[in-house]
DSSP file (Angstrom, degrees, kcal/mol; ACC not computed):
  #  RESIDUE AA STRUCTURE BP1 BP2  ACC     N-H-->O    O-->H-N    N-H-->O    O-->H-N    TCO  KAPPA ALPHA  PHI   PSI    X-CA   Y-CA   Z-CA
    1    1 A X              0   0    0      0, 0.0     2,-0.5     0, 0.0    62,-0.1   0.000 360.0 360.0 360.0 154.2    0.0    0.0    0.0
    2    2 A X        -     0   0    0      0, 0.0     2,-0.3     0, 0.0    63,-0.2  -0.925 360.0-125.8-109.0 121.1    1.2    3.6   -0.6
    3    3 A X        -     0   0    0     -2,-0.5     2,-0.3    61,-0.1    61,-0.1  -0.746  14.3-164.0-106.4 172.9    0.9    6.2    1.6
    4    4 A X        -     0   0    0     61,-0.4    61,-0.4    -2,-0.3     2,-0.3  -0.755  17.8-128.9-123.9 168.4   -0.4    9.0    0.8
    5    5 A X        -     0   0    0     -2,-0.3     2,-0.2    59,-0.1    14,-0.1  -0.826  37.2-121.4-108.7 115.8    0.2   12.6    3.3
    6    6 A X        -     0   0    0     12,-0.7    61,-0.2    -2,-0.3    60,-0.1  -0.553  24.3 -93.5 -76.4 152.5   -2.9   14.2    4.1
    7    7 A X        -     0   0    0     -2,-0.2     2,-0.4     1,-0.1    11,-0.3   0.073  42.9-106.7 -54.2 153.1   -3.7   17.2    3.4
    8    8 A X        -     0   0    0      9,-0.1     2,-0.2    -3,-0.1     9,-0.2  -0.694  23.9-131.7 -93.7 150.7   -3.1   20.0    6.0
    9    9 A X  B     -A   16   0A   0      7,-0.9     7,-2.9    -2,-0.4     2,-0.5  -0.685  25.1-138.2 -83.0 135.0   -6.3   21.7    8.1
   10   10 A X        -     0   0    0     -2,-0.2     2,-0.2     5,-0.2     5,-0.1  -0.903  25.3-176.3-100.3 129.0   -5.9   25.5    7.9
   11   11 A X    >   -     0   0    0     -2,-0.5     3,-1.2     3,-0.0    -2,-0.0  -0.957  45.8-103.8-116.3 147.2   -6.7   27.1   11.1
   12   12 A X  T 3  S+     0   0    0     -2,-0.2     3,-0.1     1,-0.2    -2,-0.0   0.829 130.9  35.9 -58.6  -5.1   -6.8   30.9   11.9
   13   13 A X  T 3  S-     0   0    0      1,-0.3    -1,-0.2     0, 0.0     2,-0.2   0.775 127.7 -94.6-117.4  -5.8   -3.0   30.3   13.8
   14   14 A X    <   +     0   0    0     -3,-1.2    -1,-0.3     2,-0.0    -5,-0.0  -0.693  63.9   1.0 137.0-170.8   -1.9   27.6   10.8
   15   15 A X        -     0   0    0     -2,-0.2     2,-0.3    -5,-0.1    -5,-0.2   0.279  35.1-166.3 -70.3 150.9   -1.6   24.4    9.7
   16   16 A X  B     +A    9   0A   0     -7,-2.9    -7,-0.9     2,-0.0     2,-0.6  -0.646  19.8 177.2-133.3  80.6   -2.7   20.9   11.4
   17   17 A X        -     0   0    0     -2,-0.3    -9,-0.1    -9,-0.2     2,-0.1  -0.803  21.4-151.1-105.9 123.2   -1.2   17.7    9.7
   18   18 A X        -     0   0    0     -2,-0.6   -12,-0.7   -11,-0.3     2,-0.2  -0.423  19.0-128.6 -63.9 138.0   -1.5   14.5   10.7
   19   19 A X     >  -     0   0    0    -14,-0.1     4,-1.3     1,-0.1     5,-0.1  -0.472  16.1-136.0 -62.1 142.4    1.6   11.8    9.7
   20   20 A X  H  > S+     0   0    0     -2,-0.2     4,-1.8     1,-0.1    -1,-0.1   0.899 105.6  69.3 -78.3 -23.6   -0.1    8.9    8.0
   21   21 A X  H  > S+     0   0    0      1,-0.2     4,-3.1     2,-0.2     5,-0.3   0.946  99.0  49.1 -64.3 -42.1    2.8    6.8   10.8
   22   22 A X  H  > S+     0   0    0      1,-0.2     4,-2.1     2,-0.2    -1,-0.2   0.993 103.5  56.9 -77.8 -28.2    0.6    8.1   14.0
   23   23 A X  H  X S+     0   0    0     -4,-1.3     4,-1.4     2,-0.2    -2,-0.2   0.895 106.3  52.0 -27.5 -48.6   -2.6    6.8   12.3
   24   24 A X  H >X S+     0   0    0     -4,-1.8     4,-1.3     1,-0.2     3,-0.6   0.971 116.1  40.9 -79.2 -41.4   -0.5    3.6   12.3
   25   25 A X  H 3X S+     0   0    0     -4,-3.1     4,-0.7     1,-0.3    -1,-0.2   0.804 112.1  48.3 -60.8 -23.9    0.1    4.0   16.1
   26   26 A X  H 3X S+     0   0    0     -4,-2.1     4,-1.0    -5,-0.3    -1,-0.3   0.677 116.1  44.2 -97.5  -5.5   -2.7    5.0   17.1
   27   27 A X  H <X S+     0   0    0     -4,-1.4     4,-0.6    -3,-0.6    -2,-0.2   0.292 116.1  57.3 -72.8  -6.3   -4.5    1.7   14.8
   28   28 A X  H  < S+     0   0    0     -4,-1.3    -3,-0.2    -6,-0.2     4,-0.2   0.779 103.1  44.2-122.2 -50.3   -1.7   -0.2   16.4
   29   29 A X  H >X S+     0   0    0     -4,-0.7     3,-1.2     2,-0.2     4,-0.8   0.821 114.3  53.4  96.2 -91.1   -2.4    0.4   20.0
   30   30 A X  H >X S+     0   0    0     -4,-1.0     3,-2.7     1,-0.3     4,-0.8   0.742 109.7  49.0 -25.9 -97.7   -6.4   -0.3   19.4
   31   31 A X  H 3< S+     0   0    0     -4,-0.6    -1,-0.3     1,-0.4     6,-0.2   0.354 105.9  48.5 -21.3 -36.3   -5.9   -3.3   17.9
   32   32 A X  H <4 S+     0   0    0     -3,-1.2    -1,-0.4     1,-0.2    -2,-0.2   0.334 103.4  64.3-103.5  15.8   -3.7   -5.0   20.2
   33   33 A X  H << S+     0   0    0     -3,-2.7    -2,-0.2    -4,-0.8    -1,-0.2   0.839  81.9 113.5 -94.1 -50.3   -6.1   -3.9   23.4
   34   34 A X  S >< S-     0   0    0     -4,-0.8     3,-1.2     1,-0.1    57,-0.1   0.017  81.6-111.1 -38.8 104.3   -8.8   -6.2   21.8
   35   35 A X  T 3  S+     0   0    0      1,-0.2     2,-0.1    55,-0.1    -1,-0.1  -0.078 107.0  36.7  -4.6 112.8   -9.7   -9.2   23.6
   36   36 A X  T 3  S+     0   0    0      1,-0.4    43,-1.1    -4,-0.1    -1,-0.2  -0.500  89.6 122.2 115.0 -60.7   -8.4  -12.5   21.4
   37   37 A X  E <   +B   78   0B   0     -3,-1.2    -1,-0.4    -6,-0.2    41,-0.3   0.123  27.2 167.0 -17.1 109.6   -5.0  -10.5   20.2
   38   38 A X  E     -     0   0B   0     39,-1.4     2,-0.3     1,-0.5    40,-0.2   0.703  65.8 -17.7-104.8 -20.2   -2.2  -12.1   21.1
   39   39 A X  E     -B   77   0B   0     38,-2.9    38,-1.8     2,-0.0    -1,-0.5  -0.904  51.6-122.9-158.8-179.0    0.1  -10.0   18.9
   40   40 A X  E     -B   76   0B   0     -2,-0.3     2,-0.5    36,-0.3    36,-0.2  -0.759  37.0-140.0-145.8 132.7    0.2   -7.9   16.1
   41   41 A X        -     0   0    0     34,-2.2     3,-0.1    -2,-0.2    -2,-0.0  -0.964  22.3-178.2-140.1 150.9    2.6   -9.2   13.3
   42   42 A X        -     0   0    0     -2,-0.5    18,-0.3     1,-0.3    -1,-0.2   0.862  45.9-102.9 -97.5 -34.8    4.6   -7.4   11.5
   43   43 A X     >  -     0   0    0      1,-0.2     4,-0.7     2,-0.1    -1,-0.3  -0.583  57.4 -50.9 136.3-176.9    6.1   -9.9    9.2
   44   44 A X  H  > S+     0   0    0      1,-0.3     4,-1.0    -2,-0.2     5,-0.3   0.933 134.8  40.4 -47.7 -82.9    9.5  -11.6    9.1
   45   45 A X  H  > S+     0   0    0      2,-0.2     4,-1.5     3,-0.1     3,-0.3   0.754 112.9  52.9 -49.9 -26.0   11.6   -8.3    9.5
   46   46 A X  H >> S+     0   0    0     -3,-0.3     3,-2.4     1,-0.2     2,-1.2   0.838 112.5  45.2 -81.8 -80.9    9.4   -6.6   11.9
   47   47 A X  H 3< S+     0   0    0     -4,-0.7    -1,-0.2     1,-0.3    -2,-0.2   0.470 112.8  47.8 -38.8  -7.3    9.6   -9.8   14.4
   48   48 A X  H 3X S+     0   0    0     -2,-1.2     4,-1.2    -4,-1.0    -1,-0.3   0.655 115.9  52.9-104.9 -37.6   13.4  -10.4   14.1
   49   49 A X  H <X>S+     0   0    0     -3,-2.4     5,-1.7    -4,-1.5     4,-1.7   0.942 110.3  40.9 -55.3 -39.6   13.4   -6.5   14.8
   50   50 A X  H  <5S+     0   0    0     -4,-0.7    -1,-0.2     2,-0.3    -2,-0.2   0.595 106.2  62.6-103.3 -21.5   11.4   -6.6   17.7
   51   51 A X  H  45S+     0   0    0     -5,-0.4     3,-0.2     3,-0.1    -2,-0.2   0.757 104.1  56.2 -62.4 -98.7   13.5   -9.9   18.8
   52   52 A X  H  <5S-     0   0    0     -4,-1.2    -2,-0.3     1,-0.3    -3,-0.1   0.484 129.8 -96.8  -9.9 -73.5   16.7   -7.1   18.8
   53   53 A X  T  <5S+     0   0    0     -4,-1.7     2,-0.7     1,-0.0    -1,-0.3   0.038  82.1 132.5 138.6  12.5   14.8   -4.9   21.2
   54   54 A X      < -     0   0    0     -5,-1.7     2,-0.6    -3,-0.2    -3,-0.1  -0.496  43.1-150.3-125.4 109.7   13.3   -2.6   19.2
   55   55 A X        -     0   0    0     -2,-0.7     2,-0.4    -5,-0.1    -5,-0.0  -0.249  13.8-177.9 -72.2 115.4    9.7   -1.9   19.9
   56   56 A X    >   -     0   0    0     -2,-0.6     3,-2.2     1,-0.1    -1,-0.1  -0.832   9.2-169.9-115.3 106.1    7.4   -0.9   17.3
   57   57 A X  T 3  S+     0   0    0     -2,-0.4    -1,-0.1     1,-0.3    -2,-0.0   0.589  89.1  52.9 -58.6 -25.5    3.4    0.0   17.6
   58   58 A X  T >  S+     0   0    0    -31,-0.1     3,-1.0   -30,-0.0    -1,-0.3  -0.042  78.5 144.9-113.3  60.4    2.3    0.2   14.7
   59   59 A X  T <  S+     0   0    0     -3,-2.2    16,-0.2     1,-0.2   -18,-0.1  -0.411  76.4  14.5 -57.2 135.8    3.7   -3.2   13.9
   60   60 A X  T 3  S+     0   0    0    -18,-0.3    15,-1.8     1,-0.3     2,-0.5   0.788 106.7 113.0  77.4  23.3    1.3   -5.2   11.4
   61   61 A X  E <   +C   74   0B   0     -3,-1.0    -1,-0.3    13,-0.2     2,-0.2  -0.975  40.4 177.8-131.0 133.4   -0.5   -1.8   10.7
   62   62 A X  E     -C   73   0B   0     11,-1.8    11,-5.1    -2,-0.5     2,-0.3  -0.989  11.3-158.2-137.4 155.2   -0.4   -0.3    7.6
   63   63 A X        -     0   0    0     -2,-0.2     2,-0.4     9,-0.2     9,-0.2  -0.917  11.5-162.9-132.8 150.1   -2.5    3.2    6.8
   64   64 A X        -     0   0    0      7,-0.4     7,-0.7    -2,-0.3     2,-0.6  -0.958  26.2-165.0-112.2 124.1   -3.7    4.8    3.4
   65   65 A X  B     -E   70   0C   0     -2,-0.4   -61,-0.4   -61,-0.4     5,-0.3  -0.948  13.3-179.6-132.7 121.9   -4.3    8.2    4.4
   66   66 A X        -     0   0    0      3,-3.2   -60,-0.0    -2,-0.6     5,-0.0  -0.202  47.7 -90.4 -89.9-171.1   -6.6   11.1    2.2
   67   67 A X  S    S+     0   0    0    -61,-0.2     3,-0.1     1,-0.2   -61,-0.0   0.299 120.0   8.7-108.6  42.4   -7.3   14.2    3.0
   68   68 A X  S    S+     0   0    0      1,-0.4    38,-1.6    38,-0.1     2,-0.2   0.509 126.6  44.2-151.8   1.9  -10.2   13.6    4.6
   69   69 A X  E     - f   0 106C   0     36,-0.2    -3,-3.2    -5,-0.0    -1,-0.4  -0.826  58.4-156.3-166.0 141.4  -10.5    9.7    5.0
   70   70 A X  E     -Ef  65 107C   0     36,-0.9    38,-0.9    -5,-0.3     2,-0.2  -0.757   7.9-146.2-140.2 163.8   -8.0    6.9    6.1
   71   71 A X        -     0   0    0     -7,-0.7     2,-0.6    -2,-0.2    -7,-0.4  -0.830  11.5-155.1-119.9 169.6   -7.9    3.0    5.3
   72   72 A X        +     0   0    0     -2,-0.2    39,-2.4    -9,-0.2     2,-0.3  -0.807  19.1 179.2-142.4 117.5   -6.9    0.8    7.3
   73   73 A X  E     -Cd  62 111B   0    -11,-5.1   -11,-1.8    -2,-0.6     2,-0.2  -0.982  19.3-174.5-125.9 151.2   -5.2   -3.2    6.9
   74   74 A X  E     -Cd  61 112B   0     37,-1.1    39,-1.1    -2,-0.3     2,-0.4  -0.802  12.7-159.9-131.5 144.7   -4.1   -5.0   10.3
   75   75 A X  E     + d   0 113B   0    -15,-1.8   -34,-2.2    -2,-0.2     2,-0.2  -0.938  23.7 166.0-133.9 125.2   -2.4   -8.4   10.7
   76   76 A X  E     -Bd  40 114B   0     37,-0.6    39,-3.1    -2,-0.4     2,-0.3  -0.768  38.1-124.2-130.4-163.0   -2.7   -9.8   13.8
   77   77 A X  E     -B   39   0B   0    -38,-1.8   -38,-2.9    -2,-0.2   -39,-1.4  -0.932  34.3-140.4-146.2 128.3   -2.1  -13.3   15.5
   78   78 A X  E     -Bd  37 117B   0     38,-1.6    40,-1.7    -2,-0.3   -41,-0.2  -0.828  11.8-118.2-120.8 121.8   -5.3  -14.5   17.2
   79   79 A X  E >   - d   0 118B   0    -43,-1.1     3,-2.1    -2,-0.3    40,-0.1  -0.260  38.7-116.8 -65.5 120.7   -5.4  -16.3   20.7
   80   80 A X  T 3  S+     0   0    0     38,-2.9    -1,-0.1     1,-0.2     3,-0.1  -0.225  99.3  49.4 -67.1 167.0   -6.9  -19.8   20.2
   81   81 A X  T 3  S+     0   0    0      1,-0.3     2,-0.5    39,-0.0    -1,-0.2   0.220  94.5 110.3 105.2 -15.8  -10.2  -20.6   21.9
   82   82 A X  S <  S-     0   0    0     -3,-2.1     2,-0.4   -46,-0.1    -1,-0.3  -0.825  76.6-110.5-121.4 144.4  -11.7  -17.2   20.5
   83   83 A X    >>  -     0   0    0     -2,-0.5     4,-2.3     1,-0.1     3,-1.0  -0.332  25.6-154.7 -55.9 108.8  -14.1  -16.6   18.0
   84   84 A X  H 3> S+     0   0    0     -2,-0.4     4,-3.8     1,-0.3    -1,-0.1   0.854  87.8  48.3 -57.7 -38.8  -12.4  -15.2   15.1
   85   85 A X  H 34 S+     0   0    0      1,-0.2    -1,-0.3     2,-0.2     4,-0.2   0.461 113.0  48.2 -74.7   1.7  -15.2  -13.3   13.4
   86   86 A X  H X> S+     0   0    0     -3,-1.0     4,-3.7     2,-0.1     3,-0.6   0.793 112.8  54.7-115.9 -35.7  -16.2  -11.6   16.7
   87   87 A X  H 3X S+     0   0    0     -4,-2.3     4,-0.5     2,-0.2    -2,-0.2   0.984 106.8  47.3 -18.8 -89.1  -12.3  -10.9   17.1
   88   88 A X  H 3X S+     0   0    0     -4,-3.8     4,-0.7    -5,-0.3    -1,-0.2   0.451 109.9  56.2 -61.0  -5.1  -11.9   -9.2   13.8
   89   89 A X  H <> S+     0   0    0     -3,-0.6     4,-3.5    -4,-0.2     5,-0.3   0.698 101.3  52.9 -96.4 -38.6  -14.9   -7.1   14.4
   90   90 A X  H  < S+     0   0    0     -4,-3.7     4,-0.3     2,-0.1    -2,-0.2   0.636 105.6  54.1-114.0  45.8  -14.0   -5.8   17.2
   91   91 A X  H  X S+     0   0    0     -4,-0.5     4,-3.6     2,-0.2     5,-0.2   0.850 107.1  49.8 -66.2 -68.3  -10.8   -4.7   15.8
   92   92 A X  H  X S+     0   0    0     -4,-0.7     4,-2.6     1,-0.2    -2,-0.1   0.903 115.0  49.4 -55.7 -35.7  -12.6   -2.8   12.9
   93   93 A X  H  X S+     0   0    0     -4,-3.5     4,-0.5     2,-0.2    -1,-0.2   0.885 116.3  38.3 -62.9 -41.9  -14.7   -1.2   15.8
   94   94 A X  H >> S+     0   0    0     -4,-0.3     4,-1.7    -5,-0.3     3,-1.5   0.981 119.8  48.0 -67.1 -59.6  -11.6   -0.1   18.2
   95   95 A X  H 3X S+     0   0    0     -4,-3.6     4,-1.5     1,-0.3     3,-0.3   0.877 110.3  46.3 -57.1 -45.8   -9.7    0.8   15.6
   96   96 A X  H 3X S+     0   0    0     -4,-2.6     4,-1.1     1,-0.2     5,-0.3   0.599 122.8  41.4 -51.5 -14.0  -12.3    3.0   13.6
   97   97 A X  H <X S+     0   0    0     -3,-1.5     4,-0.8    -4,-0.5    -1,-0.2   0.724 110.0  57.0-103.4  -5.7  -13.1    4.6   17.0
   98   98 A X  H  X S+     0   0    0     -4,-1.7     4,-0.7    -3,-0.3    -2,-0.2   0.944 118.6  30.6 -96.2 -57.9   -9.6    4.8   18.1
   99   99 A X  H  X>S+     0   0    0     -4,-1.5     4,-2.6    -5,-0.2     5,-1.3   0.859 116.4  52.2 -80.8 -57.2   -8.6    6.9   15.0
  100  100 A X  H  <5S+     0   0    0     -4,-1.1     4,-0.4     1,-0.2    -2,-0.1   0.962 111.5  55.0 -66.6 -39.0  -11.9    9.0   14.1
  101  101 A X  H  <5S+     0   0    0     -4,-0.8    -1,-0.2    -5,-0.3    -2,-0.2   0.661 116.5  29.9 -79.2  -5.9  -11.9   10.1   17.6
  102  102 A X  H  <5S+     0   0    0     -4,-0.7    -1,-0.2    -3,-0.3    -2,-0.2   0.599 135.7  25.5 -88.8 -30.8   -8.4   11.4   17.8
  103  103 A X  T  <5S-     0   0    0     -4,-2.6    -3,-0.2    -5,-0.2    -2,-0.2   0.719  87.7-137.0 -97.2 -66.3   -8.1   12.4   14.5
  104  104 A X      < +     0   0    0     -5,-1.3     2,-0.6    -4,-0.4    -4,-0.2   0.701  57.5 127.8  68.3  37.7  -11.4   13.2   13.1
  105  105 A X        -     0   0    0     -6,-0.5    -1,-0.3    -5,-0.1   -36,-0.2  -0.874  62.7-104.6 -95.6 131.1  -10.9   11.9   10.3
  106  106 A X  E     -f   69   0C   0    -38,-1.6   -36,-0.9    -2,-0.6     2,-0.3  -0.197  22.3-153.7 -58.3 138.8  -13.3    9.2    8.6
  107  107 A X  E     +f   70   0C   0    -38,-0.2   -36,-0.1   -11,-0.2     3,-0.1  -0.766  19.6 169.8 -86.6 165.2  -12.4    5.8    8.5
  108  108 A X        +     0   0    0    -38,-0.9     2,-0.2     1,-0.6   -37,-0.1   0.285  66.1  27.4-159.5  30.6  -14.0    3.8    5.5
  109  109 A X        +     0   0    0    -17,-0.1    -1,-0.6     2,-0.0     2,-0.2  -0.741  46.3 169.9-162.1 137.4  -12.2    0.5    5.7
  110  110 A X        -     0   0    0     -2,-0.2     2,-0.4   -39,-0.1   -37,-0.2  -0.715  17.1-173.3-145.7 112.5  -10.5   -1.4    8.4
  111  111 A X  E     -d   73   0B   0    -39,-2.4   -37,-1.1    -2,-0.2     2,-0.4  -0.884   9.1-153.4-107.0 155.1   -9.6   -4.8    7.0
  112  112 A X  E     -d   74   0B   0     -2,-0.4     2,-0.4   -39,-0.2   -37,-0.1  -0.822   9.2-161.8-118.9 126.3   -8.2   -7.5    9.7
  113  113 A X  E     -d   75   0B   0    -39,-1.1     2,-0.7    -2,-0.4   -37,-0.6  -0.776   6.9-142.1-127.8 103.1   -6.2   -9.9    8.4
  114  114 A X  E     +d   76   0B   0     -2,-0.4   -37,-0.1   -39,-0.2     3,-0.1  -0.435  25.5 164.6 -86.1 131.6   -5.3  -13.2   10.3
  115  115 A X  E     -     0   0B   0    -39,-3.1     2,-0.2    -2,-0.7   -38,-0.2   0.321  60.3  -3.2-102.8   1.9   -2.1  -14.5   10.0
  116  116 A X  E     -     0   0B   0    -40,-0.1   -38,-1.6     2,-0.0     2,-0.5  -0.801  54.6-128.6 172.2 141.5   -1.6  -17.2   12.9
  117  117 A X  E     -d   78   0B   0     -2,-0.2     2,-1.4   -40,-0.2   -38,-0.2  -0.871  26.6-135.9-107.4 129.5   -3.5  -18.6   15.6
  118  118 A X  E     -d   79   0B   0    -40,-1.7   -38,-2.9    -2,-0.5     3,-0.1  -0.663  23.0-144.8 -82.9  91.3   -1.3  -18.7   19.5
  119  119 A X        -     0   0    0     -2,-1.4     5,-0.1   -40,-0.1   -40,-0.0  -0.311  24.7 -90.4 -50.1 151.9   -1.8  -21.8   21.3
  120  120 A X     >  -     0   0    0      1,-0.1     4,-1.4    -2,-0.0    -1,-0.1  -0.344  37.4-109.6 -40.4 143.9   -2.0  -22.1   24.7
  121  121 A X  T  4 S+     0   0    0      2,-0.2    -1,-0.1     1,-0.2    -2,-0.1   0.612 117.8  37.6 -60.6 -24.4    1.3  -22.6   26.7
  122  122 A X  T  4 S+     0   0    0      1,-0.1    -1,-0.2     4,-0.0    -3,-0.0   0.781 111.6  62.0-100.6 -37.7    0.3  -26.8   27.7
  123  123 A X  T  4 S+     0   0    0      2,-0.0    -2,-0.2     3,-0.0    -1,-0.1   0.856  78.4 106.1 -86.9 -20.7   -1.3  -27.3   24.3
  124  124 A X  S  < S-     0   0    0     -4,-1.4     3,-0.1     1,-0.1    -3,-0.0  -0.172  86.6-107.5 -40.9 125.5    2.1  -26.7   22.3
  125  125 A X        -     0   0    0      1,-0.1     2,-0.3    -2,-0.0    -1,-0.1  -0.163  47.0-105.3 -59.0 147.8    3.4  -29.8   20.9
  126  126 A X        -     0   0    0     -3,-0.1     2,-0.3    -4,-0.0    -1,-0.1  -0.504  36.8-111.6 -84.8 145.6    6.8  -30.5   23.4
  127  127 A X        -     0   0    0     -2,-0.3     2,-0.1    -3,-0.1    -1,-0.0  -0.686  32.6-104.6 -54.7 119.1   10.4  -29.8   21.6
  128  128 A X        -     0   0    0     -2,-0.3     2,-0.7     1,-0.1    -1,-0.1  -0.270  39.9-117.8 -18.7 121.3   12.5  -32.6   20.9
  129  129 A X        -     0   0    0     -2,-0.1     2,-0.4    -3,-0.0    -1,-0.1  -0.676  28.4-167.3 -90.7 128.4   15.3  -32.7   23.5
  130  130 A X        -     0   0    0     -2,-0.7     2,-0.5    -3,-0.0    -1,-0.0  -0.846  22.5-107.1-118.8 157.0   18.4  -32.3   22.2
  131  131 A X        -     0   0    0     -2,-0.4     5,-0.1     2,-0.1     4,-0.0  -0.628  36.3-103.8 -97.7 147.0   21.9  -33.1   24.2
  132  132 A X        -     0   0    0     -2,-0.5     3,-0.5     1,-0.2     4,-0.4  -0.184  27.4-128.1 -42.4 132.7   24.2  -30.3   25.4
  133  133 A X  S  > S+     0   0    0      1,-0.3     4,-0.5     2,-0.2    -1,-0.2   0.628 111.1  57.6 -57.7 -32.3   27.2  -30.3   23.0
  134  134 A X  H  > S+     0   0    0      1,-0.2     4,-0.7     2,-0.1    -1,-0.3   0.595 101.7  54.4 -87.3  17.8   29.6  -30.4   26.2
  135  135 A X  H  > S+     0   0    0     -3,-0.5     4,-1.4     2,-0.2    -2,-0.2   0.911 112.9  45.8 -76.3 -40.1   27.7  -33.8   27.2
  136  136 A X  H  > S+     0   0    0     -4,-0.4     4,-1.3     2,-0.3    -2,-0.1   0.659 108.7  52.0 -80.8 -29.1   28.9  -34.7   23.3
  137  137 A X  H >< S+     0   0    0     -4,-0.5     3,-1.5     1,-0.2     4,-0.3   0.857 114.6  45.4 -82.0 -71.4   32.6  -33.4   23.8
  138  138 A X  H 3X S+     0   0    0     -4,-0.7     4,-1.9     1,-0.4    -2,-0.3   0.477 113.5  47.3 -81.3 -31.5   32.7  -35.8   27.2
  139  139 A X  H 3X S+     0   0    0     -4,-1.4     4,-1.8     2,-0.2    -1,-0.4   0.894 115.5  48.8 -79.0 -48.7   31.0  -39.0   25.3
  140  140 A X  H XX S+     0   0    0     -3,-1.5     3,-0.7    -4,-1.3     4,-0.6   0.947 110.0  52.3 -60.6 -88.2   33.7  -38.2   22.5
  141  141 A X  H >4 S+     0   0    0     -4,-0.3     3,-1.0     1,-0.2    -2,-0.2   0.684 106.8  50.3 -12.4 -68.6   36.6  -38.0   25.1
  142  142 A X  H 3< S+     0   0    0     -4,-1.9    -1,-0.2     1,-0.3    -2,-0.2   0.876 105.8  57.1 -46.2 -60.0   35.9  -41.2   26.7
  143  143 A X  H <<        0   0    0     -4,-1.8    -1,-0.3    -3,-0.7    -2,-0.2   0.670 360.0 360.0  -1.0 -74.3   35.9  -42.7   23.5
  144  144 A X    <<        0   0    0     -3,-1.0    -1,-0.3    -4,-0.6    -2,-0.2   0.453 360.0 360.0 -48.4 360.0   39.5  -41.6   22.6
């Protein structure tokens, strides 16, 4: 998606422009408050960024912004055990209120796109144990 720079509001003491990037923060921020969320994904590079340490809100948000009217696409990763369609609506609901009411600018899309469902911590299939490499150097020694 491209963004696009909204136009600036003239006021009698001067201009008022929103960045299409706090749109994403403040769509970014909604979204991940929603009941179901377990994370907001950003895509390969944003999660190996945010592995580093560097936190970004409006990961998984991207914002089309006009000058009187924003879109809005989300990616999140959805907690199992919750209803997805009841999920993803009230995403489109947080976020549209989350935005019009800071901004005041219309929304007139917010599409939710799920990209992964988050098991539960017991229900993850267990990891294969593998043995510490100095157990491996000590089995080798004896050998010799």
């Amino acid at each position: 998606m491209e963004k696009l720079g909204p136009e600036a509001e003239n006021t009698e003491l001067g201009k008022v422009q929103i960045a299409p990037e706090v749109l994403e923060v403040i769509a970014g921020m909604a979204a991940a408050e929603v009941e179901g969320v377990a994370h907001m994904s950003g895509g390969l590079v944003g999660d190996i960024a945010e592995r580093l340490g560097r936190k970004n809100v409006a990961r998984g948000v991207r914002v089309e912004v006009g000058s009187r009217e924003a879109a809005v696409d989300v990616s999140i990763i959805v907690k199992y055990g919750h209803r997805i369609p009841e999920v993803a609506r009230n995403i489109q609901d947080s976020v549209r209120n989350g935005i019009e009411t800071m901004t005041g600018l219309s929304v007139v899309e917010v599409n939710v796109h799920i990209v992964d469902v988050e098991l539960k911590a017991e229900e993850k299939a267990p990891q294969p144990q593998v043995a510490a490499p100095i157990a491996l150097t000590e089995e080798f020694q004896r050998v010799r």
